[in-house]
TORLUM-466137 format. One record per residue (C-alpha): x, y, z. Coordinates in nm, 3 decimals, padded with zeros to 5 digits, always signed. Example, Ala and Ser with C-alpha at 12.3 -4.5 7.8 and 13.67 -1.06 7.14 Angstrom:
atom u +01.230 v -00.450 w +00.780
atom u +01.367 v -00.106 w +00.714
***
This chain:
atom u -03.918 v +01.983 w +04.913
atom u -03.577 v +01.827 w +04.973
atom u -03.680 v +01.511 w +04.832
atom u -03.848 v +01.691 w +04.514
atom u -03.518 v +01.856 w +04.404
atom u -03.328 v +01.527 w +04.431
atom u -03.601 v +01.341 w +04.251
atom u -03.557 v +01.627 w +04.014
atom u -03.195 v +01.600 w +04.005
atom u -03.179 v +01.257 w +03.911
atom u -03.457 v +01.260 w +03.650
atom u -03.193 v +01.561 w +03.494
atom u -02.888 v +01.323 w +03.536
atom u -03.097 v +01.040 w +03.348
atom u -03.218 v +01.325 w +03.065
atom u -02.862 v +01.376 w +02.999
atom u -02.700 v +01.076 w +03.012
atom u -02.973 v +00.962 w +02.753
atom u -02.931 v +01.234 w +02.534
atom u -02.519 v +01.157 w +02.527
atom u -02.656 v +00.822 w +02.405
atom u -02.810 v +00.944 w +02.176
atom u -02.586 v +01.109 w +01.987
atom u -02.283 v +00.922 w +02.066
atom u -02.513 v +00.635 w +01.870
atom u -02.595 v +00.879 w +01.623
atom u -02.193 v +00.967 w +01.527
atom u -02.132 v +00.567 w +01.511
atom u -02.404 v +00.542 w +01.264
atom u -02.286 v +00.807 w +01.079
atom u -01.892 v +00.648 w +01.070
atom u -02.013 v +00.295 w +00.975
atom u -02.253 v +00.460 w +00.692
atom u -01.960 v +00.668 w +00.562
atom u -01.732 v +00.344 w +00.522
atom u -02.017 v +00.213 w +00.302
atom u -01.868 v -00.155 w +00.384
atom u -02.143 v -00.276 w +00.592
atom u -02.425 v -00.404 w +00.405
atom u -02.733 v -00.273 w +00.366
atom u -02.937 v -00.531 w +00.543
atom u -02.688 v -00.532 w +00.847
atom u -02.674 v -00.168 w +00.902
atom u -03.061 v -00.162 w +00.887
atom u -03.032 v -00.379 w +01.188
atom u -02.772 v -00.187 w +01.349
atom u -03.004 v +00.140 w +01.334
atom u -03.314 v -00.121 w +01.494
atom u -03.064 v -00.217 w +01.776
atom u -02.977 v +00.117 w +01.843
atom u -03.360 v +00.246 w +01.824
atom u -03.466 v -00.054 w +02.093
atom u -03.141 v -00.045 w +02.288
atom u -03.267 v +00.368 w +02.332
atom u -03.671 v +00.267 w +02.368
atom u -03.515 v +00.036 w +02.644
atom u -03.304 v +00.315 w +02.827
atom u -03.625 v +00.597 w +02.817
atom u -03.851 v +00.341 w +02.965
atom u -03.600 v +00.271 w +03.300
atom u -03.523 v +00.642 w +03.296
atom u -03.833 v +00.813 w +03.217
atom u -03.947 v +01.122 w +03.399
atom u -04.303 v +01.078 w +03.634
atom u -04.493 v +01.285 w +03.787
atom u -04.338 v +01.351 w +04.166
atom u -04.654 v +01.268 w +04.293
atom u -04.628 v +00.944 w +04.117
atom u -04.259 v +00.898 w +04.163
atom u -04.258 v +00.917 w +04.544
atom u -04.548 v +00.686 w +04.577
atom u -04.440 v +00.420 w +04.281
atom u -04.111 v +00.491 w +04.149
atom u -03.848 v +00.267 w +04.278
atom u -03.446 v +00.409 w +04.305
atom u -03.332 v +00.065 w +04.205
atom u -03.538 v +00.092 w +03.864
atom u -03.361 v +00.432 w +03.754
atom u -03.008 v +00.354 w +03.905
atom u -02.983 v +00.049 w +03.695
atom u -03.080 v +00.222 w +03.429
atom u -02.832 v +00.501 w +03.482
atom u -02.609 v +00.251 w +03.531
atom u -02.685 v +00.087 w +03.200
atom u -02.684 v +00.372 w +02.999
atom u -02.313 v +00.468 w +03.101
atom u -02.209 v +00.123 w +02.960
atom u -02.362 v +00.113 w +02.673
atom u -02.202 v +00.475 w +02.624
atom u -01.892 v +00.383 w +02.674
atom u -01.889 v +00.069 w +02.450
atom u -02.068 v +00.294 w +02.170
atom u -01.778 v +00.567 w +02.240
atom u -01.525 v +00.284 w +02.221
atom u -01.655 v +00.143 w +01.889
atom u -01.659 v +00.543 w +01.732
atom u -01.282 v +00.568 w +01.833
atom u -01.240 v +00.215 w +01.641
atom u -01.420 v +00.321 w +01.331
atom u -01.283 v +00.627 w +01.302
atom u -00.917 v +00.508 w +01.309
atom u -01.059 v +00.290 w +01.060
atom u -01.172 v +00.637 w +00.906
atom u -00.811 v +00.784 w +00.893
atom u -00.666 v +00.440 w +00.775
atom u -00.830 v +00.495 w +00.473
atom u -00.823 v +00.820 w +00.476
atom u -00.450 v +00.812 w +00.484
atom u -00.412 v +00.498 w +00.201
atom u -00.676 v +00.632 w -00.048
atom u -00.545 v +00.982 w -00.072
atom u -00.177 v +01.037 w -00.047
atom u -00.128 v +01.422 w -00.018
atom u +00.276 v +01.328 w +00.017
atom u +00.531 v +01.055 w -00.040
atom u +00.859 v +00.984 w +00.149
atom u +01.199 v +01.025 w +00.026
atom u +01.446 v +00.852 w +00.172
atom u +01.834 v +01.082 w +00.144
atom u +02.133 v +00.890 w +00.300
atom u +02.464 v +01.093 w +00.325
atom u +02.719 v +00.920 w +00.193
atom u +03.128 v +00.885 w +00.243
atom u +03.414 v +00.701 w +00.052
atom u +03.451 v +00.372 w +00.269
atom u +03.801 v +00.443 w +00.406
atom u +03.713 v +00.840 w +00.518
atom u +03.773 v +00.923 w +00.888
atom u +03.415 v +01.011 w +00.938
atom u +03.199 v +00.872 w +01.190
atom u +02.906 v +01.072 w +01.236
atom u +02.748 v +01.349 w +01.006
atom u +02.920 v +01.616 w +01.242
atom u +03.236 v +01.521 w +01.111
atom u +03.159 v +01.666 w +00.835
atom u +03.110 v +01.985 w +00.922
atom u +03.397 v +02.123 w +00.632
atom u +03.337 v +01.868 w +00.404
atom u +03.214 v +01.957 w +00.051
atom u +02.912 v +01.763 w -00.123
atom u +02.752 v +01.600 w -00.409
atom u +02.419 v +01.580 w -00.507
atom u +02.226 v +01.464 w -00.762
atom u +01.976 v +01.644 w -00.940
atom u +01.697 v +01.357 w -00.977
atom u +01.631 v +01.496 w -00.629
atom u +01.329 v +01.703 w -00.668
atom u +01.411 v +02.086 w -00.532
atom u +01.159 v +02.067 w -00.216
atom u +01.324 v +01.775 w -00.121
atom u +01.711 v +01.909 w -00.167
atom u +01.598 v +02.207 w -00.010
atom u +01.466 v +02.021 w +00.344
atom u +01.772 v +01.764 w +00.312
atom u +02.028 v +02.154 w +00.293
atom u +01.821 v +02.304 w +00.602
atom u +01.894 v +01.973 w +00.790
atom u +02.235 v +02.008 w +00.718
atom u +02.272 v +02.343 w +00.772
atom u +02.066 v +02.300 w +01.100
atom u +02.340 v +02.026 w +01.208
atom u +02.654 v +02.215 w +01.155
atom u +02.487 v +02.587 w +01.190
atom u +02.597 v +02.762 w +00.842
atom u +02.563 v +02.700 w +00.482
atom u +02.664 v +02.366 w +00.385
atom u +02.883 v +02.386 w +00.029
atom u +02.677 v +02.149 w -00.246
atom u +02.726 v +02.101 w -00.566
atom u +02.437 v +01.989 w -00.837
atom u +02.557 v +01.712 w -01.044
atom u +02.321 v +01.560 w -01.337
atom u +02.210 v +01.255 w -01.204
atom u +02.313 v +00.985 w -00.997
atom u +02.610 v +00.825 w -01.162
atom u +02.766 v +01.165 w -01.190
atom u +02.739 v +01.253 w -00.827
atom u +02.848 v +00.886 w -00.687
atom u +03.169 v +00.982 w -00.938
atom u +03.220 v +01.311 w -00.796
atom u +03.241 v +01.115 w -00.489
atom u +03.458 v +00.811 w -00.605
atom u +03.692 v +01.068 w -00.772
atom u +03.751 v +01.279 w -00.459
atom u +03.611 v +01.569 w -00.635
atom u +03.318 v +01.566 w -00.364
atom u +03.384 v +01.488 w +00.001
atom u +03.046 v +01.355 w +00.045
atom u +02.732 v +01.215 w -00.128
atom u +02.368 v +01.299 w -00.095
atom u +02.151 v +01.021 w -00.256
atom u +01.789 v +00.871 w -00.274
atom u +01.890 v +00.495 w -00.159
atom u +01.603 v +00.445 w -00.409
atom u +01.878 v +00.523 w -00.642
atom u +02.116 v +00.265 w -00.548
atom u +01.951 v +00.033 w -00.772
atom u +02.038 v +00.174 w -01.096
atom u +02.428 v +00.053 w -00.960
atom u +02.313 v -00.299 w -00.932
atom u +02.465 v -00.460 w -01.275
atom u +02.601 v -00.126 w -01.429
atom u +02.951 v -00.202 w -01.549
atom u +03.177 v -00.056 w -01.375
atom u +02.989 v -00.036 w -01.103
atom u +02.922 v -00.332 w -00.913
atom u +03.112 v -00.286 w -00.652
atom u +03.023 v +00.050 w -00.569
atom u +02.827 v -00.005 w -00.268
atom u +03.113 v -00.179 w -00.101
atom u +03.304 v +00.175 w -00.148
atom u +03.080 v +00.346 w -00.003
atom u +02.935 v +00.398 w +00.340
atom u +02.644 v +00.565 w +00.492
atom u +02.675 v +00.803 w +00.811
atom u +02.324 v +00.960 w +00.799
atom u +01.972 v +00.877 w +00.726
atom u +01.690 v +01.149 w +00.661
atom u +01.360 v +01.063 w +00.604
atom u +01.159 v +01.418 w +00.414
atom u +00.797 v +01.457 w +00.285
atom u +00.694 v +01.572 w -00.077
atom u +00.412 v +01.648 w -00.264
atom u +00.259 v +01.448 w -00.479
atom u +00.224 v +01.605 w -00.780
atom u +00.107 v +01.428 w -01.097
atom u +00.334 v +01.437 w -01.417
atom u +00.196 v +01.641 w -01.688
atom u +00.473 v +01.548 w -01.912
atom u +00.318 v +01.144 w -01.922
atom u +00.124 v +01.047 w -02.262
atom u -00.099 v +00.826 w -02.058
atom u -00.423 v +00.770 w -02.281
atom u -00.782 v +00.849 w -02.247
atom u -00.930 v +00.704 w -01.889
atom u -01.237 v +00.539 w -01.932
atom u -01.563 v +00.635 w -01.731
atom u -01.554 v +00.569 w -01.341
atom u -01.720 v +00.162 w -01.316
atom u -01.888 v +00.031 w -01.049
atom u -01.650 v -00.225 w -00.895
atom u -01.892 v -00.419 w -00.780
atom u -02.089 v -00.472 w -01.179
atom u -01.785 v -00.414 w -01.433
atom u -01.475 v -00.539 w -01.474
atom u -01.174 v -00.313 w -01.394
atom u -00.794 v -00.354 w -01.385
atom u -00.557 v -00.266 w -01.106
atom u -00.160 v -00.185 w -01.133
atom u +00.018 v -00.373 w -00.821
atom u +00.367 v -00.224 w -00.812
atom u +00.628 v -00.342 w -00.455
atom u +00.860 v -00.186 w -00.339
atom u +01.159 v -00.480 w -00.239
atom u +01.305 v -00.234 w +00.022
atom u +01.428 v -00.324 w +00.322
atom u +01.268 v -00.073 w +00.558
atom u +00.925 v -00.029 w +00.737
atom u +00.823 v +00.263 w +00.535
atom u +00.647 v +00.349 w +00.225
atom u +00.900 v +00.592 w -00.007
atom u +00.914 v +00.620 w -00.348
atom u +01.138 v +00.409 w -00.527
atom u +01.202 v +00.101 w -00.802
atom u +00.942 v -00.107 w -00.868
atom u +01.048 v -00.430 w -00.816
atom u +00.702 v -00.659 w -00.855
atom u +00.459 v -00.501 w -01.129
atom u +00.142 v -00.734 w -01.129
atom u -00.191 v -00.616 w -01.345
atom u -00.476 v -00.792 w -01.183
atom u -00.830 v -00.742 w -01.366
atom u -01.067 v -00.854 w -01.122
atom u -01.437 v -00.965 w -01.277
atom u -01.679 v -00.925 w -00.998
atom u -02.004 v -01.072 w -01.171
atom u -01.814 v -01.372 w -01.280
atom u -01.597 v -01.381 w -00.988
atom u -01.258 v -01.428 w -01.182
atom u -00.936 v -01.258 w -01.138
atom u -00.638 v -01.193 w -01.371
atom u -00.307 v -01.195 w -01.238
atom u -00.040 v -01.075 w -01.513
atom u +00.338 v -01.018 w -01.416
atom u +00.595 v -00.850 w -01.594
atom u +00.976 v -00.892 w -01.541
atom u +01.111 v -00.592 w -01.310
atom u +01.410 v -00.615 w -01.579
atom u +01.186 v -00.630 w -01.864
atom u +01.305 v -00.357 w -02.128
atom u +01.021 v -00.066 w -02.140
atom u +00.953 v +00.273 w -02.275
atom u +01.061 v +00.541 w -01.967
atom u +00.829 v +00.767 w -01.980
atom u +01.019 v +01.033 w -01.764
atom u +01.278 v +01.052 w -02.052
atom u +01.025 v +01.229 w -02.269
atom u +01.173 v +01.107 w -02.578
atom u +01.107 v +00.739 w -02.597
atom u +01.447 v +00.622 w -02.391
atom u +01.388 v +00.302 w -02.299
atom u +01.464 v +00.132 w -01.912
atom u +01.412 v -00.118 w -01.710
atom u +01.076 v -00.155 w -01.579
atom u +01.157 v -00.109 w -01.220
atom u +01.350 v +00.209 w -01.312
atom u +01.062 v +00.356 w -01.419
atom u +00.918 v +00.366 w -01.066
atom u +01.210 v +00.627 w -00.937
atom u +01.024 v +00.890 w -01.132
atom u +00.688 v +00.799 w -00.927
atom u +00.414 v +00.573 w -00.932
atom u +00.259 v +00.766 w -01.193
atom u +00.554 v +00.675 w -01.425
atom u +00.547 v +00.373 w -01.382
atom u +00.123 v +00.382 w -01.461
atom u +00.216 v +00.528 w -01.801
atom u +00.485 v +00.253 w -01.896
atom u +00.235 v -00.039 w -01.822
atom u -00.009 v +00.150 w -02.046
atom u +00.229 v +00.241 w -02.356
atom u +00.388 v -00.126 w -02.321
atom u +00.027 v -00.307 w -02.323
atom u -00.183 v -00.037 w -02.461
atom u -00.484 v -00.050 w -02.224
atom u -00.575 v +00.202 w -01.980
atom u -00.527 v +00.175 w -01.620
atom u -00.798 v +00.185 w -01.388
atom u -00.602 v +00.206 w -01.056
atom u -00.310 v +00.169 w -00.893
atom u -00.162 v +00.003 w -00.565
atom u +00.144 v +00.065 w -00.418
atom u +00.308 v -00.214 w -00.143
atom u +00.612 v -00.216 w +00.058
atom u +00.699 v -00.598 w +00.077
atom u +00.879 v -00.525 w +00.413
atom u +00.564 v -00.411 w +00.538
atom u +00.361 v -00.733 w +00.359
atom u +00.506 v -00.948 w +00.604
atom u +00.225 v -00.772 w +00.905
atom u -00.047 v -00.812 w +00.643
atom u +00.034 v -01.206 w +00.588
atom u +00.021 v -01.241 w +00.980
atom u -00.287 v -00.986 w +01.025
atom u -00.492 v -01.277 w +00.783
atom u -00.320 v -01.589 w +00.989
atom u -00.042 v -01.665 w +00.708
atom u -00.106 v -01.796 w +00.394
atom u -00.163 v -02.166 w +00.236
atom u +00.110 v -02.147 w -00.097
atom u +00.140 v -02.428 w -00.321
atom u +00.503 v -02.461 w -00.503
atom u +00.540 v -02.675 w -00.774
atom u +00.937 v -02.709 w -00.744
atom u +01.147 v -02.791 w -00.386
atom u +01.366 v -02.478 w -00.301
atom u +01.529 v -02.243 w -00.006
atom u +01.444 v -01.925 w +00.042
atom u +01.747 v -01.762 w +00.286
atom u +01.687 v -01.984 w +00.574
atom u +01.294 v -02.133 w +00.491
atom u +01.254 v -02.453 w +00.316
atom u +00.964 v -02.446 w +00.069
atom u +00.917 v -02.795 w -00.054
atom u +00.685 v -02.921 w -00.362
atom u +00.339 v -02.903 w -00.283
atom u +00.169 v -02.700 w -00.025
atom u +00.312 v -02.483 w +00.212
atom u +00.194 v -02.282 w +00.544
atom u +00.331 v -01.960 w +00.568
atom u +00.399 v -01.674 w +00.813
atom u +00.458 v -01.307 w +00.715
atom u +00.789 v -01.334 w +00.744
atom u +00.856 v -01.684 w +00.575
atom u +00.558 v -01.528 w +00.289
atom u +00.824 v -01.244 w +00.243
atom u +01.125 v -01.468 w +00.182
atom u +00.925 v -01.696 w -00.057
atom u +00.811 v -01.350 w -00.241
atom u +01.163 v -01.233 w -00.260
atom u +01.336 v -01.560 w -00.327
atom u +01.502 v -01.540 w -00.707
atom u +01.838 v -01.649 w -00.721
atom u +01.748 v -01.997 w -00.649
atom u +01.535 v -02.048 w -00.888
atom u +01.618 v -02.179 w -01.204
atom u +01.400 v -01.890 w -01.437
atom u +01.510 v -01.641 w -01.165
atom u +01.282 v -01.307 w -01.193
atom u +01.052 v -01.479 w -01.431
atom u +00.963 v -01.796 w -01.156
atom u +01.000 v -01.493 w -00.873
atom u +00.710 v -01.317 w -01.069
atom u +00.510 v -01.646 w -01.037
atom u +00.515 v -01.715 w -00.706
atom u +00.437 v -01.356 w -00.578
atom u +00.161 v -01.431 w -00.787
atom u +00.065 v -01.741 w -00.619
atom u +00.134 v -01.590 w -00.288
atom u -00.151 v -01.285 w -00.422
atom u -00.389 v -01.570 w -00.475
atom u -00.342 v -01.713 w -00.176
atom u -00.441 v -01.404 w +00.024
atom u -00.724 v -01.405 w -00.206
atom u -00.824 v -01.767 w -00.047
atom u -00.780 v -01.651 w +00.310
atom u -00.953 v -01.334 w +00.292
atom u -01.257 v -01.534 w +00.345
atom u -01.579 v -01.350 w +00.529
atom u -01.492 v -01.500 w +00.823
atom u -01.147 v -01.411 w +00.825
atom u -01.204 v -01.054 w +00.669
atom u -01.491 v -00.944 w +00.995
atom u -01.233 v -01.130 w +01.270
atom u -00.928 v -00.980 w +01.158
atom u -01.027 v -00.634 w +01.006
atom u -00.838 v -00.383 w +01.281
atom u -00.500 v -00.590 w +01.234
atom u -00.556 v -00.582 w +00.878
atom u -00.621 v -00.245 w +00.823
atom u -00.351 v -00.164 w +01.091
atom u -00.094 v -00.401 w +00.883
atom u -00.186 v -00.136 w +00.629
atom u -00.028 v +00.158 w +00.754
atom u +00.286 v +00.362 w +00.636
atom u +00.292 v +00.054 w +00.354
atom u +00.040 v +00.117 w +00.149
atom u -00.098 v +00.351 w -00.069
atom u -00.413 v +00.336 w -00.376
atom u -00.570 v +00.554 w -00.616
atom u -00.883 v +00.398 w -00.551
atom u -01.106 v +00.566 w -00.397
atom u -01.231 v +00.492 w -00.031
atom u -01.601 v +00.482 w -00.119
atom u -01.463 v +00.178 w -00.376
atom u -01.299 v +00.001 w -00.119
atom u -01.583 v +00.033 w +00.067
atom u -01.845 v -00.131 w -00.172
atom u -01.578 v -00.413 w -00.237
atom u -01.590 v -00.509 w +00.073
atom u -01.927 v -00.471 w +00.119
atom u -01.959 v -00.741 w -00.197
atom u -01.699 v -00.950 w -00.024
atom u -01.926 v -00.955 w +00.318
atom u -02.242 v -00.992 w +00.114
atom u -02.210 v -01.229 w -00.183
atom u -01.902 v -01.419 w -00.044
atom u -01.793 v -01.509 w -00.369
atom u -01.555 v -01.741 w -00.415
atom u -01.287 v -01.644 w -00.660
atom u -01.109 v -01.844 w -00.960
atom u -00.804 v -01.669 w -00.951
atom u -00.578 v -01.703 w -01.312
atom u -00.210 v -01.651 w -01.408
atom u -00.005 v -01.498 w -01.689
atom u +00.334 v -01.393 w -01.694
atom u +00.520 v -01.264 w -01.996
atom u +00.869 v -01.358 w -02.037
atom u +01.209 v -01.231 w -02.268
atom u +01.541 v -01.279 w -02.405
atom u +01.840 v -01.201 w -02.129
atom u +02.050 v -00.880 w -02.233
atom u +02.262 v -00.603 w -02.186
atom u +02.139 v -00.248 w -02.323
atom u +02.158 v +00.113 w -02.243
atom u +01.907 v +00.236 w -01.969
atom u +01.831 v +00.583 w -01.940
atom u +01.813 v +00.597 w -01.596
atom u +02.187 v +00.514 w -01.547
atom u +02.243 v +00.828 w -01.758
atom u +02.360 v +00.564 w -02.062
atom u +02.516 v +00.310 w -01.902
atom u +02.467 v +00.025 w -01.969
atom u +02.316 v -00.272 w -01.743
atom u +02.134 v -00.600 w -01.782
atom u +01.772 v -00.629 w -01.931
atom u +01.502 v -00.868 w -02.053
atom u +01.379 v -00.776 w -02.379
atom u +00.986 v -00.913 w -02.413
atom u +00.869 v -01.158 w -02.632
atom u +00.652 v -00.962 w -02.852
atom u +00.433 v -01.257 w -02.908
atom u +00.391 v -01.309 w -02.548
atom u +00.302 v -00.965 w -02.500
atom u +00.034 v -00.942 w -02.760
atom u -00.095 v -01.221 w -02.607
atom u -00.120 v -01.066 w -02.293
atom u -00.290 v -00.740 w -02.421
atom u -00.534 v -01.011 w -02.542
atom u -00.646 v -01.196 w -02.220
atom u -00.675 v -00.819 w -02.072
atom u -00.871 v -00.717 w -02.321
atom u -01.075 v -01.034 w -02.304
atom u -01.108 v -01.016 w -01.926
atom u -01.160 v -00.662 w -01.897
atom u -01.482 v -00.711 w -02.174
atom u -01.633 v -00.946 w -01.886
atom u -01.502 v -01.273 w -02.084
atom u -01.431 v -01.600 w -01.845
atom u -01.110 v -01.707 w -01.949
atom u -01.033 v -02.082 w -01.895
atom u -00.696 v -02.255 w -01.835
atom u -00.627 v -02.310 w -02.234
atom u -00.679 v -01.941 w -02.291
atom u -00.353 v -01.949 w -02.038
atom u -00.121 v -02.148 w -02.258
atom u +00.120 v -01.937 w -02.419
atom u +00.045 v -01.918 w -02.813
atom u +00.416 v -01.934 w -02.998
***
């Protein structure tokens, strides 16, 4: 009787550890089916492997009759099948925690619920301060391009610091409050560091960051709310990325920090990508080029890259009113975080058609091997350059293609954790995961290989009024209108499912 309730025992052991199995198996499945990047074919095979790997298992731990079992049955048989089954378990329990961090990735980069805003508190260079506690009495400025929720977090902090109300005064906008603070009329400054940009060539002004000096950082969560106020036109109907033609807004973020915040747009790159033709469309546009600011509501024009302090979405609307085509989606980069993603793929293969430094890496005519962080510096690299932000815009482009190149099959199934991993905290799309999801199945599938093209518009240099600096005035690039029609027309063309050759690229004076 002793020996039947063991026998029984085991048999209950083996039930349940196949039954785990089973719908640990079942949960993996159901992860890799809702990525809807493994193809069809392969996932097929996945659910076969599973089914015999299962079949397998219920054979070596299959219940018998004890009369059976204590004549036949050998121990060995069942152990290593117990044995067997807590394995696979494990590795099938491993590869469900893998997928679905690869789950929450996307989860996290395809639907941004909230951005980060970045608030430094500022003092006048030559103030006795030394910490934020040391000024506890102190009186401060703040602009009101800071949206409420996030002024109201940034006083709690404060408050929280020093233990009663902190005195702040609303100033409007940025210049105003970094004059309050230059003037002595504020003690202190509370700014977006996004902000800091509009400073950059205002006159008057270009020296102001060398009068100023930051004692605190605070790093607070807001909404994300779209902009109801932005004429952006008619979208068209959802496509299937994988059939039509579609066009993507690229807009980076040149800050210096691992983190994703809202801020200038400093690289704004239109890509159409044709996926029955394989062809891609790369088109930059001058961060300085001289645009229609939405935000302003009354046609104020700005810098491109201002544009982007008033969100993503403002930005969207100013590539639309300045080329007049609708938008499909939208990717947002931090280029401090690009240098992971260039090392996640193994570096990139650039080719430069002009010797040059960039800080301390030598990029030298022809082709060029590059690691994240060398990537960056080529990416960033402007002032020695002899067309500046226009040649800058080109070889971000080229360095786009070349990630294109490298994200071969091979390197895409081999490097897909780091790569997705790269991805977080510095990236954010509109598109939607179940999109992402079908591209790469197409990438995995057809592994097409792409004929990437370039365009870049160009301008005149100038100096003009930008709303964002509240009218002062600053340097801008006002577009070639020729230039620019042409570039409506190779989006146009593209977009309709045209191949576009290298003549189409010449620019048409």
């Amino acid at each position: 009787m002793n020996k039947d309730n063991k026998i029984r025992n085991w048999n209950r052991i083996s039930l349940l550890i196949l039954a785990l199995l089973v719908a640990v198996q079942g949960l993996l499945l159901y992860q890799v089916w809702s990525l809807h990047m493994l193809p069809t074919q392969y996932f097929l095979l996945l659910c076969a492997a599973c089914l015999v790997i299962t079949g397998l298992l219920g054979l070596l731990l299959r219940q018998r009759k004890l009369g059976e079992w204590q004549k036949k049955a050998s121990w060995g048989k069942q152990i290593i099948g117990i044995m067997l089954s807590i394995v696979i378990l494990a590795g099938c329990l491993v590869g469900s925690g893998a997928v679905g961090r690869v789950l929450g990735t996307i989860g996290a980069i395809t639907a941004p619920q909230k951005v980060n805003v970045v608030l430094e508190v500022y003092v006048r260079s030559d103030d006795p301060a030394e910490c934020i506690e040391d000024t506890d009495s102190y009186s401060y400025a703040m602009s009101d391009d800071i949206p409420q929720e996030v002024s109201a977090k940034m006083c709690s902090e404060l408050e929280a610091h020093f233990g009663h109300p902190v005195q702040i005064r609303t100033y409007p906008g940025s210049v105003a409050a970094v004059d309050a603070l230059l003037t002595g009329e504020a003690d202190a400054l509370i700014l977006d560091t996004a902000y800091l940009m509009v400073f950059e060539d205002m006159e008057g002004y270009g020296d102001v960051e060398s009068r100023i000096r930051v004692l605190h950082e605070y790093v607070v969560e807001k909404e994300v709310v779209q902009n109801n106020w932005l004429p952006l036109p008619q979208k068209p109907e959802k496509v299937d990325v994988t059939e039509k033609p579609f066009l993507v807004y690229i807009s980076g973020n040149d800050a210096r920090r691992e983190l994703l915040a809202d801020g200038g747009s400093d690289v704004n790159i239109l890509v159409v990508v044709n996926p029955e033709d394989h062809q891609i469309l790369l088109l930059n546009t001058p961060r300085d080029y001289y645009v229609v600011n939405p935000a302003s509501g009354d046609g104020s024009r700005d810098k491109l890259s201002h544009c982007g302090l008033h969100g993503i979405d403002n930005c969207v609307g100013a590539m639309e009113e300045l080329y007049g085509i609708p938008i499909d989606y939208y990717a947002r980069i931090n280029f401090s975080g690009f240098r992971t993603l260039i090392d996640a793929i193994g570096g990139v293969t650039v080719y430069s058609d002009k010797a040059f430094t960039a800080g301390d890496v030598n990029i030298r005519y022809g082709e060029n091997h590059l690691n994240g962080d060398q990537a960056l510096k080529f990416a960033r690299e402007r002032k020695n350059l002899r067309g500046g932000d226009n040649d800058r815009g080109k070889n971000q482009m080229k360095l786009i293609s070349a990630m294109i190149d490298q994200l071969s099959v091979g390197n895409l199934i081999s490097n897909y954790s780091e790569i997705l991993k790269s991805l977080e905290g510095m990236f954010a799309t509109s598109m939607s995961a179940e999109d992402i999801g079908k591209l790469v199945q197409f990438q995995l599938t057809e592994a097409p290989s792409w004929d990437v093209k370039s365009f870049a518009v160009t301008g005149d240099n100038g100096n003009d009024t930008c709303w964002a600096k509240g009218g002062g005035k600053g340097y801008v690039m006002y577009p070639h209108d020729y230039m620019v029609e042409q570039a409506k027309d190779l989006l146009t063309r593209a977009l309709a499912g045209e191949v576009l050759t290298d003549e189409d690229l010449l620019v048409n004076q």
